[in-house]
C-alpha positions in Angstrom: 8.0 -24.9 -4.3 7.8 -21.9 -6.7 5.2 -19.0 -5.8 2.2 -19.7 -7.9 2.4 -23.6 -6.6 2.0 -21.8 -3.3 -0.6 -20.1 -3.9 -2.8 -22.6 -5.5 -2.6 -25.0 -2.7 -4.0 -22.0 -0.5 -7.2 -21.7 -2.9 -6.3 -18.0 -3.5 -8.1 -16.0 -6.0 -6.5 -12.7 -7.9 -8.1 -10.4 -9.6 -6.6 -8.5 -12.1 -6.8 -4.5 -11.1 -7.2 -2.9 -14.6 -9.7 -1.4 -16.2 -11.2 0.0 -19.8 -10.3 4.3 -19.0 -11.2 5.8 -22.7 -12.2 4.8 -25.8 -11.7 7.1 -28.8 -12.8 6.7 -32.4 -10.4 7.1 -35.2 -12.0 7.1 -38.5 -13.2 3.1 -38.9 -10.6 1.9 -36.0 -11.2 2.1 -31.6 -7.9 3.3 -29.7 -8.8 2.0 -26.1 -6.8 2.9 -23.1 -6.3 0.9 -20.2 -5.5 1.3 -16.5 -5.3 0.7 -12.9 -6.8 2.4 -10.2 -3.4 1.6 -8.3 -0.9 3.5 -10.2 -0.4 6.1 -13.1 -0.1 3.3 -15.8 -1.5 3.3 -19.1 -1.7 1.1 -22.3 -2.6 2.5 -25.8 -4.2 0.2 -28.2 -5.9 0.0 -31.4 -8.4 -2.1 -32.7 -9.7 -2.6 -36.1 
């Protein structure tokens, strides 16, 4: 039995820890950062 099989016959629920931390315009485009309250992590991304 693998981890996640596991887990679903306990009924467990996760919630994923991350969170929208800035949102910058850049000219007609959105560069949104995302992280966790858990750990100096950060994602970059740009959206048209």
């Amino acid at each position: 039995m693998d981890l996640f099989s596991a887990v679903a016959e306990k009924d467990v629920t996760f919630r994923v820890a991350r969170r929208l931390k800035d949102v910058v315009k850049d000219v007609n485009r959105l560069k949104v950062t995302i992280g966790t309250d858990y750990s100096n992590f950060t994602s970059e991304m740009t959206y048209d």
